[in-house]
C-alpha positions as CSV (number, residue, x, y, z in Angstrom):
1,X,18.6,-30.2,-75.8
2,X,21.8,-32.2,-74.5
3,X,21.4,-34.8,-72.5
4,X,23.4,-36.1,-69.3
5,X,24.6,-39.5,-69.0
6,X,23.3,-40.7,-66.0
7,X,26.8,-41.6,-64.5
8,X,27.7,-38.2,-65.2
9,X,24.6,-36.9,-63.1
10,X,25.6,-39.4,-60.5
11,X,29.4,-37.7,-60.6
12,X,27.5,-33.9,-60.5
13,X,25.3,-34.5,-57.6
14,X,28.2,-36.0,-54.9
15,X,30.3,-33.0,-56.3
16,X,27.7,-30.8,-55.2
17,X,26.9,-32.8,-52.3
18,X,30.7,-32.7,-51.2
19,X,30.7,-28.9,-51.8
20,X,27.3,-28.4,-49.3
21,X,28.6,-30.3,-46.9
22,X,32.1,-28.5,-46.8
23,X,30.1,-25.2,-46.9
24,X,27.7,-26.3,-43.8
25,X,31.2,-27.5,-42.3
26,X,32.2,-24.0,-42.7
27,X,29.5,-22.4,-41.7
28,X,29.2,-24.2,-38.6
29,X,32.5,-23.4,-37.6
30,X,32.2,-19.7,-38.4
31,X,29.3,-19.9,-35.9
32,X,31.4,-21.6,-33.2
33,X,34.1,-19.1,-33.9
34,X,32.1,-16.4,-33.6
35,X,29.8,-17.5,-30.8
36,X,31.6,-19.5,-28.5
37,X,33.4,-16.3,-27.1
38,X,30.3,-15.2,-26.3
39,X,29.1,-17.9,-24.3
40,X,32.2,-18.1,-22.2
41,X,32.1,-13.9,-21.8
42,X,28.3,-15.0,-20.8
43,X,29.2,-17.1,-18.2
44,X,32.4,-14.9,-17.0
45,X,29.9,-11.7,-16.7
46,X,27.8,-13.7,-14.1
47,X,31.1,-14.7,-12.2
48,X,32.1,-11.6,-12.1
49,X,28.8,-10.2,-11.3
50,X,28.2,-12.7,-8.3
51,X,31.5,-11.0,-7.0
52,X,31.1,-8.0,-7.6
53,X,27.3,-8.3,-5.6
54,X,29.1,-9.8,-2.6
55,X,31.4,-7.1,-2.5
56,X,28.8,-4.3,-2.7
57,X,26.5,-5.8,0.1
58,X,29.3,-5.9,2.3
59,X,30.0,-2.2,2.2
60,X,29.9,-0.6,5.7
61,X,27.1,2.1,4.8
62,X,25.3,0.0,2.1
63,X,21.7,0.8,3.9
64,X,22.7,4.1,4.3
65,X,23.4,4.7,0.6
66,X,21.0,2.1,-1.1
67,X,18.0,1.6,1.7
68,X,17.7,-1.8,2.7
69,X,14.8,-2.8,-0.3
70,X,17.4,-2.4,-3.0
71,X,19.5,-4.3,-0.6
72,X,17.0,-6.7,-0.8
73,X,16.7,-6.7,-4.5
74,X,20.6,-6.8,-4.8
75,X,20.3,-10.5,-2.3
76,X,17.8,-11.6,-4.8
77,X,20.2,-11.7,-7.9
78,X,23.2,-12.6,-5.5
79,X,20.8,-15.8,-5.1
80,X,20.0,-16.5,-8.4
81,X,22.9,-16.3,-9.9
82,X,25.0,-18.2,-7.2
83,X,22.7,-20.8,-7.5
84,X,22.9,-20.9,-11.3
85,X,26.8,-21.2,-11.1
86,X,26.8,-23.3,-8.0
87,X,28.3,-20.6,-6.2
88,X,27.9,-21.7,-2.3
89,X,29.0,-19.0,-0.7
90,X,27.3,-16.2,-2.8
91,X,23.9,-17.9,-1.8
92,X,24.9,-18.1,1.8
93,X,26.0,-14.5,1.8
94,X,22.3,-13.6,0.1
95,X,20.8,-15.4,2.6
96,X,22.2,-14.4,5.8
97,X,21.7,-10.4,4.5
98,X,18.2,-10.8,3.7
99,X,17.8,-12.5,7.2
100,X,18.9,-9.0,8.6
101,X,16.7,-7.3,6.5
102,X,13.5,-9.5,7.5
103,X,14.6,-9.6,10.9
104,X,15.2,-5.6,11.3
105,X,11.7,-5.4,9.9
106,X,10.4,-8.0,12.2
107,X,9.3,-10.2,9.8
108,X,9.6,-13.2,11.9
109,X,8.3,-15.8,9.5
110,X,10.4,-14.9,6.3
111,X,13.6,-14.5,9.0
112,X,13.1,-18.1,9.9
113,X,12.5,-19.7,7.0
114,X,15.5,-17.8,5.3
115,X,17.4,-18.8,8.1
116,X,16.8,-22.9,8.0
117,X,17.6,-22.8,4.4
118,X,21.1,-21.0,5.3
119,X,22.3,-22.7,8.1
120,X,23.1,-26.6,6.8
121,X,25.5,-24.1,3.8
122,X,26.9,-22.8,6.9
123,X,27.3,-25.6,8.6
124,X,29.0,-27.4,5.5
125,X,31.0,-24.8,4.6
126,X,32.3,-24.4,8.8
127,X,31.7,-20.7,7.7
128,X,31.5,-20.3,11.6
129,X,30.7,-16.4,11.8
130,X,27.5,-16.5,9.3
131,X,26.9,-20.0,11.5
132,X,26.5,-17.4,14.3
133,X,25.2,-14.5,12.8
134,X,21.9,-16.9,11.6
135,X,21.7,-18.3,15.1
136,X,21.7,-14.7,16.4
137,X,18.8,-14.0,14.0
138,X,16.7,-17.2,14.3
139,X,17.0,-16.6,18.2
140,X,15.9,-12.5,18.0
141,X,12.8,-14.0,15.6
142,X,12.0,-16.7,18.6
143,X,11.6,-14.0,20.8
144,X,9.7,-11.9,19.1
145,X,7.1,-14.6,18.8
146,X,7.5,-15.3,22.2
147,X,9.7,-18.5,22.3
148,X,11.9,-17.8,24.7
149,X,13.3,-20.9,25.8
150,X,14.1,-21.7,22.0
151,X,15.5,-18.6,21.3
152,X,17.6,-18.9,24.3
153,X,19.3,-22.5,23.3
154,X,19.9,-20.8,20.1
155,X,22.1,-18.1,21.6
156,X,23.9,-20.5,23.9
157,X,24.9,-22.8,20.4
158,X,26.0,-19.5,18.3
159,X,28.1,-18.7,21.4
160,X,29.7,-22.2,21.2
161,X,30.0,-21.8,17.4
162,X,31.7,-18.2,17.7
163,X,34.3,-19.8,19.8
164,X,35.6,-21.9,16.8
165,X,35.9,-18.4,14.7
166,X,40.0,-17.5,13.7
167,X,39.7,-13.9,13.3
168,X,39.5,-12.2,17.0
169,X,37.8,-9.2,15.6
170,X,34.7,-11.0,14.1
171,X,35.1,-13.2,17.7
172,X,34.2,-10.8,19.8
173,X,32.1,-8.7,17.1
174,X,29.6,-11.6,17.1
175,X,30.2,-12.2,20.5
176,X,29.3,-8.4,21.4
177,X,26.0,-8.7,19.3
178,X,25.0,-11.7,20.9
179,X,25.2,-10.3,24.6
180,X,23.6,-7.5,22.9
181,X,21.0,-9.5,22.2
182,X,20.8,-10.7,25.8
183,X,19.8,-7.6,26.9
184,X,16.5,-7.4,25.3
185,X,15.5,-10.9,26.1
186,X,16.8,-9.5,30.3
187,X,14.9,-6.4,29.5
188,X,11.9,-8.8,28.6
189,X,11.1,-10.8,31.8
190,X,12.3,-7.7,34.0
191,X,9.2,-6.0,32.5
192,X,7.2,-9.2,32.4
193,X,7.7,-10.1,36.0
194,X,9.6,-6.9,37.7
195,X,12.5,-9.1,39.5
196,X,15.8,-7.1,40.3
197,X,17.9,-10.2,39.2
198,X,16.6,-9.6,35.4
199,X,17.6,-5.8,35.6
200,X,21.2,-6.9,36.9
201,X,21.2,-9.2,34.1
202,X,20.6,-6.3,31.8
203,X,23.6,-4.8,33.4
204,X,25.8,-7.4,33.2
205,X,25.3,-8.1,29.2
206,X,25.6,-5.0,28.6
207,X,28.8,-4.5,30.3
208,X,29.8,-7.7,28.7
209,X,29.0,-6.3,25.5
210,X,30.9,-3.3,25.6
211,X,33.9,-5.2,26.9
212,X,33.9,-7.4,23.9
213,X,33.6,-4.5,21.3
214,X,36.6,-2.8,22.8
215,X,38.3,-5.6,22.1
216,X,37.9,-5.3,18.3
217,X,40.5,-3.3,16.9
218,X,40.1,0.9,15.4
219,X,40.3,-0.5,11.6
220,X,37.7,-2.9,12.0
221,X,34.7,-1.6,9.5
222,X,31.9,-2.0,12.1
223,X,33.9,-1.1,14.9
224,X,33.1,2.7,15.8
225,X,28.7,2.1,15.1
226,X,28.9,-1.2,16.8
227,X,30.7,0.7,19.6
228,X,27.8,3.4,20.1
229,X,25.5,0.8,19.8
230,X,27.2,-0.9,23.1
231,X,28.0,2.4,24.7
232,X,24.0,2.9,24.7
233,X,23.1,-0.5,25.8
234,X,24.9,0.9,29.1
235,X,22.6,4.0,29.4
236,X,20.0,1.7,29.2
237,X,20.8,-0.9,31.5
238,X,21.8,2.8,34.3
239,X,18.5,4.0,33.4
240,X,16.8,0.5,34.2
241,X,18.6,1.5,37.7
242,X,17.4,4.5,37.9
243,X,20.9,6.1,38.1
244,X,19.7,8.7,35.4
245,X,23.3,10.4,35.4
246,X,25.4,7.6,34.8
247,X,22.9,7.0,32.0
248,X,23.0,10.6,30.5
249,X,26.7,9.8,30.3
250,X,26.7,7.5,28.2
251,X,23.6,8.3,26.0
252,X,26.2,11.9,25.1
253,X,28.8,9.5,24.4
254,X,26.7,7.4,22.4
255,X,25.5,10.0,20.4
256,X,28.8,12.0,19.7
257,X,29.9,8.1,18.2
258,X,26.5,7.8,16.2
259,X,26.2,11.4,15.2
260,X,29.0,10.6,12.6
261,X,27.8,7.4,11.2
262,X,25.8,7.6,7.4
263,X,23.8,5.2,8.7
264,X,21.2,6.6,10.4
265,X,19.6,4.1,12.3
266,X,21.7,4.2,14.7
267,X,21.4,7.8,16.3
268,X,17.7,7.4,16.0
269,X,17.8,4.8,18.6
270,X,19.9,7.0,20.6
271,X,17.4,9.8,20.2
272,X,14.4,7.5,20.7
273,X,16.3,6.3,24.5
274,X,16.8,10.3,25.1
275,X,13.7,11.0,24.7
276,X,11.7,8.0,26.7
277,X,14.3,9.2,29.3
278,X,13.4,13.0,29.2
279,X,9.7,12.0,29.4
280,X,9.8,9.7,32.4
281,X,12.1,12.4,34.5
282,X,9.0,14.8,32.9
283,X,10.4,17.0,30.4
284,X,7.9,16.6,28.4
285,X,9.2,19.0,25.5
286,X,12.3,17.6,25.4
287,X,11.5,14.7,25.2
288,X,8.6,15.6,22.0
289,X,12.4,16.7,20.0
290,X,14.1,13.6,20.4
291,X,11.2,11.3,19.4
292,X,10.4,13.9,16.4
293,X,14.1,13.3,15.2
294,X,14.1,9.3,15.9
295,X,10.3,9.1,14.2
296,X,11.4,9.8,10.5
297,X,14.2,7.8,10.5
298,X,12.5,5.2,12.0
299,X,10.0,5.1,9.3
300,X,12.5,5.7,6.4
301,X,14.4,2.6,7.2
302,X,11.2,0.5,8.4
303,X,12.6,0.0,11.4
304,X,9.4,-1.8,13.0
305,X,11.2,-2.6,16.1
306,X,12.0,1.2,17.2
307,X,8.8,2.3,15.8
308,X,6.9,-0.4,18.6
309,X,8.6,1.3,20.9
310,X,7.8,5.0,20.1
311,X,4.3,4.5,19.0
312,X,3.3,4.1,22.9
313,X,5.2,7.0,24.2
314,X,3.3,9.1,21.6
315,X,0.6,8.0,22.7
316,X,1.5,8.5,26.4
317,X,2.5,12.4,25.5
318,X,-0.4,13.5,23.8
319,X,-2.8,11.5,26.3
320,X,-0.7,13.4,28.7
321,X,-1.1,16.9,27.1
322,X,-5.2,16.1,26.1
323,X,-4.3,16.2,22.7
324,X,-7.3,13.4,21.8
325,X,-7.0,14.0,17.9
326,X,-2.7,13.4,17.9
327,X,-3.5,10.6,20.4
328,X,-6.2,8.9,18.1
329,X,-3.8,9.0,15.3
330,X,-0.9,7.2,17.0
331,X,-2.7,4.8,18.6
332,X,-4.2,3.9,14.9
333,X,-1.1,3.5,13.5
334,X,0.4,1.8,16.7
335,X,-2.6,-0.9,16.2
336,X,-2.1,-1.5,12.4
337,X,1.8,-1.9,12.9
338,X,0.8,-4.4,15.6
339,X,-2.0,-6.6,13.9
340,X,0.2,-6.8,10.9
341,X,3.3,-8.2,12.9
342,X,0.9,-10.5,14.9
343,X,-0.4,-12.1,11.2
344,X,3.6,-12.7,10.5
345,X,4.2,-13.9,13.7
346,X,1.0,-16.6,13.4
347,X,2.6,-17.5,10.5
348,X,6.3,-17.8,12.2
349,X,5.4,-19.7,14.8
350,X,3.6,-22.3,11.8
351,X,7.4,-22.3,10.2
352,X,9.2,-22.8,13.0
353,X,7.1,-25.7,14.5
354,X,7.5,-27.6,11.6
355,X,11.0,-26.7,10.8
356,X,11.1,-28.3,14.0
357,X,9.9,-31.6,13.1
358,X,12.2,-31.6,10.1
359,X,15.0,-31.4,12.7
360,X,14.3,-33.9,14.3
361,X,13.8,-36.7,11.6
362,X,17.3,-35.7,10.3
363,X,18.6,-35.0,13.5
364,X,17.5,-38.7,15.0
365,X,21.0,-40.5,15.7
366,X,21.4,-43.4,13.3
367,X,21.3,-46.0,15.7
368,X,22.7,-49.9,14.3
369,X,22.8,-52.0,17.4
370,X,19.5,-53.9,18.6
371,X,18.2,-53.3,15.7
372,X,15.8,-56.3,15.7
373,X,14.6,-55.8,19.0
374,X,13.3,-52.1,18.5
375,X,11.7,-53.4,15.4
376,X,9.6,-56.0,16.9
377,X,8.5,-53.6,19.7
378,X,7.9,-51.0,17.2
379,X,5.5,-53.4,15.6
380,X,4.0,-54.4,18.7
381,X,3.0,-51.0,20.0
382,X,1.9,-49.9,16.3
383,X,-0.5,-53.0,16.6
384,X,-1.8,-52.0,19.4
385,X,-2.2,-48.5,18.3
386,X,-4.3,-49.9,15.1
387,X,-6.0,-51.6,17.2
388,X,-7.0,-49.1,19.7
389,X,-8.1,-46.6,16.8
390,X,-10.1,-48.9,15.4
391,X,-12.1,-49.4,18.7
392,X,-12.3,-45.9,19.2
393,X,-13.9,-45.5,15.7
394,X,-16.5,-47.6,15.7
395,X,-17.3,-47.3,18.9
396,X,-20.6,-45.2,19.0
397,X,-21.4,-41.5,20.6
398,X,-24.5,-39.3,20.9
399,X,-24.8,-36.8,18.5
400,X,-25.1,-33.7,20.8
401,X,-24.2,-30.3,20.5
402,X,-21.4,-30.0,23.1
403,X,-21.6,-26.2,23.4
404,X,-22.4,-26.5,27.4
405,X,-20.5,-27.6,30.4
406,X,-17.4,-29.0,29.0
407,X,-14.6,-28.4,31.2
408,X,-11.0,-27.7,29.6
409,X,-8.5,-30.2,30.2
410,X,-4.9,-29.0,30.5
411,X,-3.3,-28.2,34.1
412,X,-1.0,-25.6,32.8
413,X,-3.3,-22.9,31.7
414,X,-4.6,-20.6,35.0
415,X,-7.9,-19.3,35.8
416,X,-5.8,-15.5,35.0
417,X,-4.6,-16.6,32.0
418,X,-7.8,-18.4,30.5
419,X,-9.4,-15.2,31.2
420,X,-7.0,-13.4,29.4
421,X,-7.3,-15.2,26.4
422,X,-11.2,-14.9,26.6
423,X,-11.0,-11.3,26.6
424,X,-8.7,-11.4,23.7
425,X,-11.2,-13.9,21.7
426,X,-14.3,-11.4,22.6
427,X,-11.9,-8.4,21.1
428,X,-10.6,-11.0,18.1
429,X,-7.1,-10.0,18.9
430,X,-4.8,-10.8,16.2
431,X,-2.0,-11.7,19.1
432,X,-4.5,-14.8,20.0
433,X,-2.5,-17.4,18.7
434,X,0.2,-16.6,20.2
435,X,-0.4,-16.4,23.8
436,X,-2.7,-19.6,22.6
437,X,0.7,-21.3,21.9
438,X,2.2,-20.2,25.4
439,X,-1.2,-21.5,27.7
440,X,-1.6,-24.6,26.2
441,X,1.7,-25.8,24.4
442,X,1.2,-29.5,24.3
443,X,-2.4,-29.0,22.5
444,X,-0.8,-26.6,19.9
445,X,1.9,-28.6,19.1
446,X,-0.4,-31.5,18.4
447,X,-2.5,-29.3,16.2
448,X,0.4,-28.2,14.3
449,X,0.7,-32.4,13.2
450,X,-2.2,-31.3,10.6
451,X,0.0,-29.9,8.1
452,X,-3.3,-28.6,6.3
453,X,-4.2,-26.6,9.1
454,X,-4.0,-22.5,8.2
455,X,-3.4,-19.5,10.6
456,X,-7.5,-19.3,10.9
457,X,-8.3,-22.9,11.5
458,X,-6.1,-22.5,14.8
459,X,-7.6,-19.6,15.3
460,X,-11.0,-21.4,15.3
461,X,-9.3,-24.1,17.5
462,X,-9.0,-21.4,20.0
463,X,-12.7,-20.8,20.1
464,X,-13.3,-24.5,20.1
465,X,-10.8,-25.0,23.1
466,X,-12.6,-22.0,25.2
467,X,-15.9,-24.0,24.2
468,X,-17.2,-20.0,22.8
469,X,-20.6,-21.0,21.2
470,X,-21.1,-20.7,17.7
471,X,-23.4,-17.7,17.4
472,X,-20.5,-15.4,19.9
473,X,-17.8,-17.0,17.4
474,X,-19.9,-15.5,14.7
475,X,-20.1,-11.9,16.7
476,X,-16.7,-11.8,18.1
477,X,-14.9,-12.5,14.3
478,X,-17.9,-10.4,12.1
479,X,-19.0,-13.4,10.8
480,X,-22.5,-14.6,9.3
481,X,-23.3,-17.9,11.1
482,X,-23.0,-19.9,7.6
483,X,-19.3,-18.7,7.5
484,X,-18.3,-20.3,10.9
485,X,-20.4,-23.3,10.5
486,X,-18.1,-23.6,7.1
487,X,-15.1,-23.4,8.7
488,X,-16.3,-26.0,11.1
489,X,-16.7,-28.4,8.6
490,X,-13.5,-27.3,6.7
491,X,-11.6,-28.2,9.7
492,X,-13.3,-31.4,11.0
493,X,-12.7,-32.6,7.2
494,X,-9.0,-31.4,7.8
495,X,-8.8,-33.1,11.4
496,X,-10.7,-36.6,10.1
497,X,-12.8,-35.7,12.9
498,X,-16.0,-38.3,12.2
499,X,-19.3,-36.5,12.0
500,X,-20.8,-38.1,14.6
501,X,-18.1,-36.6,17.2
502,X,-18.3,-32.9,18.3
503,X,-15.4,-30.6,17.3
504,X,-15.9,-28.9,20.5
505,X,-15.0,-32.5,22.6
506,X,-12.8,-33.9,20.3
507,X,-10.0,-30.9,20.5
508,X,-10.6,-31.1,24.5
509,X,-9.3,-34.4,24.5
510,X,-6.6,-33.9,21.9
């Protein structure tokens, strides 16, 4: 055995020592060597992927080819990875497609809320035409709930905003699609209240609106679909005349223009206005073709809005005709289109309240002089707010059942319209909270300050507000009588509505 001096061990063990650390040195390098690439390439690919996302969306016939769900899929990974990379613009560009999407479908709550998200990127980026083209989609949402006066404000802003556009030919393309939008909120209130000035207002947009897509030039992408689209809007607004010529006019001209388009959404709007036209003039089998070519595509491209409109006129034919098992079909699939777009539009109407509110906190002008003053009054009057509460709380009432003789308090709902809304309780229509909303808009706003609140607590506020007993709650909804007392209590725990206060006198008084 030989044996090692210890300062020779000592000299063996830094050699060694040395020699690891030059080999971990080396290794470590290799790795980075080997690796970084990779890591860079990583984060190229999704650069380049972003771009090559927004490039592929933007294609004219991209529905056409794709459909819009894997349009839809394709705006998801635009978003994701634009908002991994910071990308601005690629997360605008998802969001203002999906918008379309959502709003095509007439899914008014996931329209808005895409929307308020995209707007402030607009807005910061002065990216005026997607400024626009949001606007135009938050206002076509708005009316489809029924919130016309918003939805109106919001098409007099995106006009203001197109103004500050550069390019002439998105100018008047968003300007075009605006007035085109004009025409259904004209067509609206013409059938709402049947006043002539609203059918010349139909014709006036759409003149307006094919004025300002002529003005686009021939290589502009959207041009030549855009221009059907305007051509038809005409035939619509000569038919609302009832000069059925001048509308058959431009319905050929339309459809020559759409006929050549991959896109077929577009002639099957044509075909869906030739055929509502054939069937009021009563050719009845004509007018059976042109739906039965509209119908498909319709449903292909879940087009809800042209499928509300056909649905009826189905309907109407095989009513007409005494076809009862056709007509039965239709109106089921008319009613399940309907309930399920009245469920989104509840929840739409939820979003845009409170996106409201959110508006207006950040909106509030920062305000520096008299400061002092507005504080000590703000004080004040929350004193006395406090102090009135607290009166009103312990300040005693009889427990009774308040089912009987309450009167509703709220001048702007008519005898007509209560009873319209009754009816639609007794049938537990699902379009209830909506016309709720328009009858008695100062109550539904202040419900809507209960953030917990869902889509059926306001719907049981409406039974509360018409003071419908608990036992018809029960029959009109299917309900057991446990399950509305529950929701009772859910709500007045929601509310803070004390226990010895009726639910039925407290939201009269709200």
């Amino acid at each position: 055995m030989y044996r090692i001096e210890s300062g020779t061990m000592m000299v063996i063990n830094i050699c060694l020592f040395i020699n690891f650390e030059k080999t971990y040195q080396m290794k470590t390098k290799l790795f980075i060597f080997l690796f970084f690439p990779l890591i860079l390439w990583s984060q190229n690919f999704s650069k380049q992927r972003i771009e090559l996302l927004k490039k592929q969306i933007h294609e004219k016939d991209v529905y056409a080819k794709l459909g819009d769900q894997k349009v839809l899929l394709m705006c998801d990974e635009l978003y994701t990875l634009s908002k991994e990379e910071g990308d601005k613009k690629g997360i605008l560009i998802a969001i203002i497609f999906r918008a379309e999407i959502y709003s095509n479908r007439m899914d008014t709550d996931s329209c808005l809320q895409s929307v308020e998200e995209g707007l402030p990127i607009a807005e910061e980026l002065k990216s005026y035409s997607d400024w626009a083209a949001l606007l135009q989609y938050k206002a076509k949402s708005l009316m489809q709930v029924k919130n016309f006066d918003d939805a109106r404000s919001c098409y007099s802003k995106a006009l203001k905003v197109i103004d500050l556009i550069d390019d002439k030919n998105i100018l008047h393309f968003r300007k075009y699609y605006i007035y085109d939008n004009l025409i259904s909120y004209s067509s609206h209130f013409f059938k709402e209240y049947n006043k002539n000035n609203y059918k010349d207002s139909v014709l006036y947009y759409a003149q307006k609106s094919y004025s300002e897509i002529l003005k686009v030039s021939d290589k502009f992408p959207y041009r030549n679909p855009t221009l059907g689209q305007a051509v038809q809007n005409v035939g619509v607004a000569y038919d609302m005349q009832g000069n059925y010529k001048e509308a058959e006019k431009y319905y050929d001209y339309a459809e020559k223009i759409q006929i050549k388009e991959d896109d077929k959404r577009f002639i099957a709007n044509v075909y869906l206005l030739r055929g509502n036209q054939k069937f009021d003039l009563g050719n009845n089998q004509d007018a059976l073709k042109y739906w039965n070519k509209s119908l498909p595509i319709l449903k292909q491209y879940k087009f809800s809005e042209g499928l509300l409109l056909i649905y009826p006129k189905m309907i109407e034919y095989y009513r007409k005709i005494g076809d009862s098992k056709m007509e039965a079909y239709y109106l089921e699939k008319n009613m399940r289109l309907k309930d399920s777009l009245a469920t989104i539009n509840q929840s739409a109407l939820i979003t845009q309240n409170k996106n409201d509110k959110k508006a207006l906190i950040t909106d509030k002008p920062q305000k520096t002089l008299f400061v002092l003053p507005v504080l000590i009054a703000s004080l004040v009057l929350l004193s006395l707010i406090i102090f009135y509460f607290y009166r009103r709380k312990t300040k005693k009432y009889p427990a009774i059942e308040p089912e009987k003789n309450i009167k509703l308090q709220d001048n702007t709902a008519d005898k007509e319209q209560l009873m319209q809304l009754l009816e639609m309780a007794k049938r537990n229509d699902k379009h209830l909270l909506v016309i709720f909303q328009n009858v008695f808009p100062g109550l539904y706003k202040k419900l809507l300050e209960f953030p917990e609140l869902t889509p059926l607590d306001l719907e049981m506020c409406v039974y509360l507000k018409l003071n419908i007993q608990t036992k018809d709650i029960a029959n009109y909804t299917r309900a057991s009588l446990n399950s509305v007392d529950s929701r009772k209590y859910r709500l007045r725990k929601k509310m803070n509505v004390p226990q010895d206060t009726s639910l039925y006198i407290w939201i009269n008084k709200l």
